[in-house]
N, C-alpha and C positions, 0 to 999 in steps of 0.2 A: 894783561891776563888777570890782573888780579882785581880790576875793575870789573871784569864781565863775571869774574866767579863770586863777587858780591850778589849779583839780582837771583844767581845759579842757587848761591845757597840758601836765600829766602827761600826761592818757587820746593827745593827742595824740605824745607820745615815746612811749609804750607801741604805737598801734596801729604806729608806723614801726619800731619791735624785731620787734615780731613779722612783719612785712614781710616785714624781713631776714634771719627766721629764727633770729636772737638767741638765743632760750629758748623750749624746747618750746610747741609750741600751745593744749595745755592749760592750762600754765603761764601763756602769753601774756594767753590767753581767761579765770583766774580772775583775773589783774591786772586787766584792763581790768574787767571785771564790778565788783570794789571799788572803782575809779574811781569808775564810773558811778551805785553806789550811794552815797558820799561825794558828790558833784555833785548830787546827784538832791533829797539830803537837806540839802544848804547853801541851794538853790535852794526847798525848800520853808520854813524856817527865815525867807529871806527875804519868802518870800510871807505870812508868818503873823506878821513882824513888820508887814509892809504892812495887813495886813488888821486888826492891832490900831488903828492910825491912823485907820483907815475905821470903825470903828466907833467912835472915841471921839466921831464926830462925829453917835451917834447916839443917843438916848436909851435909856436901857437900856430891854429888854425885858417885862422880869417880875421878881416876886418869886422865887427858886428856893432849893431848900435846896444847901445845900453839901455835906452832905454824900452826898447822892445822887449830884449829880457826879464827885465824888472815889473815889465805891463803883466807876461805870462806868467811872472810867478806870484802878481799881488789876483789873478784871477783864479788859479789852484787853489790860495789861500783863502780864498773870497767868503766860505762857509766858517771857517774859522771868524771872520770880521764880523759876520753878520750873527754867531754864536752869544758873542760878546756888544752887541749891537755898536761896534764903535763908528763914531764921525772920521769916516778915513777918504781921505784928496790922495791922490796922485796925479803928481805936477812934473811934467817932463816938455823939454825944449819941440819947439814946430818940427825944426829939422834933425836929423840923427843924431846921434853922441856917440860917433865911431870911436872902439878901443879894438885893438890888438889880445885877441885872447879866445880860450876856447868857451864853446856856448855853455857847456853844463859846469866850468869852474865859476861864471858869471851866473848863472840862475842857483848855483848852491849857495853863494854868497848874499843873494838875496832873500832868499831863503830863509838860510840862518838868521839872517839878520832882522826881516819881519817879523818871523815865528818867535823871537825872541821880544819883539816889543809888542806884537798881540797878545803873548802870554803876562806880561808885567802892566799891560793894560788895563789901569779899571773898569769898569762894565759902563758904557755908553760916555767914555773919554774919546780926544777927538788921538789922531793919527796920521801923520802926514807923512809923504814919500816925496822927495824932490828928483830929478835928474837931469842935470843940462851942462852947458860948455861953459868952463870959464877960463880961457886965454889958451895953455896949452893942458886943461887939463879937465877929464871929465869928473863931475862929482855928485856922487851917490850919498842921499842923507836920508835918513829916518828920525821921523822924531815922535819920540810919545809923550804921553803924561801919569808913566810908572815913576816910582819909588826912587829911581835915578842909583846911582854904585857908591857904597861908600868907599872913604879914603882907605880904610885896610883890603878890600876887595881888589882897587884899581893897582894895587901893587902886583898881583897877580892874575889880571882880568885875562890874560889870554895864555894862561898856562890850559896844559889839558886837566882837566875836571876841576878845576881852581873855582870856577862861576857857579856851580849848581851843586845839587842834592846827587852824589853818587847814587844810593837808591833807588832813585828815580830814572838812570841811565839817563841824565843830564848832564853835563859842563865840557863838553867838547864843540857846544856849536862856538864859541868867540875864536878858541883855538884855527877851529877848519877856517875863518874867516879869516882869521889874521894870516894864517900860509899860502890860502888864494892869492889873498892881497899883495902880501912880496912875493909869490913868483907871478904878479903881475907888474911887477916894477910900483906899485902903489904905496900908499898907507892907509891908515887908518886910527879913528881917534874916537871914542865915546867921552861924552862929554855932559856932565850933570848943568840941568837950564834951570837956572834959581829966579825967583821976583822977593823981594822983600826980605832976604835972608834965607829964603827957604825954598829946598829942593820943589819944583813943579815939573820936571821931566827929564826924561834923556836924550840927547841927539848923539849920534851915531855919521859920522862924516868920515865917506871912505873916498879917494881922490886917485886916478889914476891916469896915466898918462894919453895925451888925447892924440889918437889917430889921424894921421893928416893922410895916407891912400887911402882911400875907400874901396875898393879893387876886391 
């Protein structure tokens, strides 16, 4: 509550600016419009951590491949890639990566997880998606060429709002990600990619366990 009544009490100083005639109207009206789309998006953040909860309490689904999932969420995102002009592969096995789990805890997970290394992406860096089998376990990687986490950050990377700018109705996506992940019997690991002593990326390796019915 007291995260969402942060963006609440901006939008509110802003509608009284503009009252007053402060700063042009326009002005006024793309302020508050950012507001509301910052609110809008901590507010659903919270709902999609809530709705992870609800579902853990519920037996998974189906068998599903992964990476199908992952295909339909890097093509919703696909304008955001192409915003940013980045070099992005996505690399997934010939045949399935059956997990055990329901479809939208798997496409939120990728989700997050993209939207968060498209955003840390610098403008025409390359981006890579992996997903295939390896022995009993399926594994989901991302990797960019952002800024990578530092050591005081990674102590609390998957607290809720620990990663981002409250503000901005940011730092709940690693959180949703890591709760998908253990109620899918998973893990997960971010992991800064150094050459020469120095940070060139983040990978992002989340590992779950791998489906043997297919049914």
């Amino acid at each position: 509550a007291h995260q969402l009544r942060t963006p609440l009490a901006v939008l509110k100083a802003q509608v009284q600016s503009a009252r007053r005639g402060d700063v042009p109207p326009d002005q006024a009206l793309g302020e508050i419009s950012e507001t509301v789309e910052r609110a809008t998006a901590l507010a659903n953040q919270m709902l999609s951590l809530a709705k992870v909860e609800q579902l853990r309490q519920q037996p998974e689904s189906a068998t599903l491949d992964l990476g199908e999932a992952v295909r339909a969420v890097a093509l919703d995102l696909s304008p955001l890639v192409a915003d940013k002009a980045l070099d992005f592969e996505l690399s997934t096995d010939p045949a399935p990566v059956p997990v055990r789990a329901h479809r939208w805890m798997l496409q939120e997970l990728a989700r997050n997880l993209l939207h968060n290394a498209i955003k840390h992406s610098p403008h025409g860096a390359a981006l890579t998606v992996e997903v295939h089998a390896d022995g009993d376990a399926a594994l989901l990687q991302v990797s960019d060429q952002g800024p990578g986490i530092s050591e005081e950050l990674r102590q609390r990377l998957f607290a809720p709002f620990a990663a981002g700018d409250v503000a901005s109705g940011s730092g709940l996506g690693l959180a949703i990600c890591r709760e998908i992940v253990l109620a899918l019997g998973g893990s997960i690991a971010l992991e800064n990619r150094t050459s020469d002593g120095r940070t060139v990326g983040l990978d992002a390796l989340v590992r779950f366990p791998l489906a043997r019915d297919n049914r």
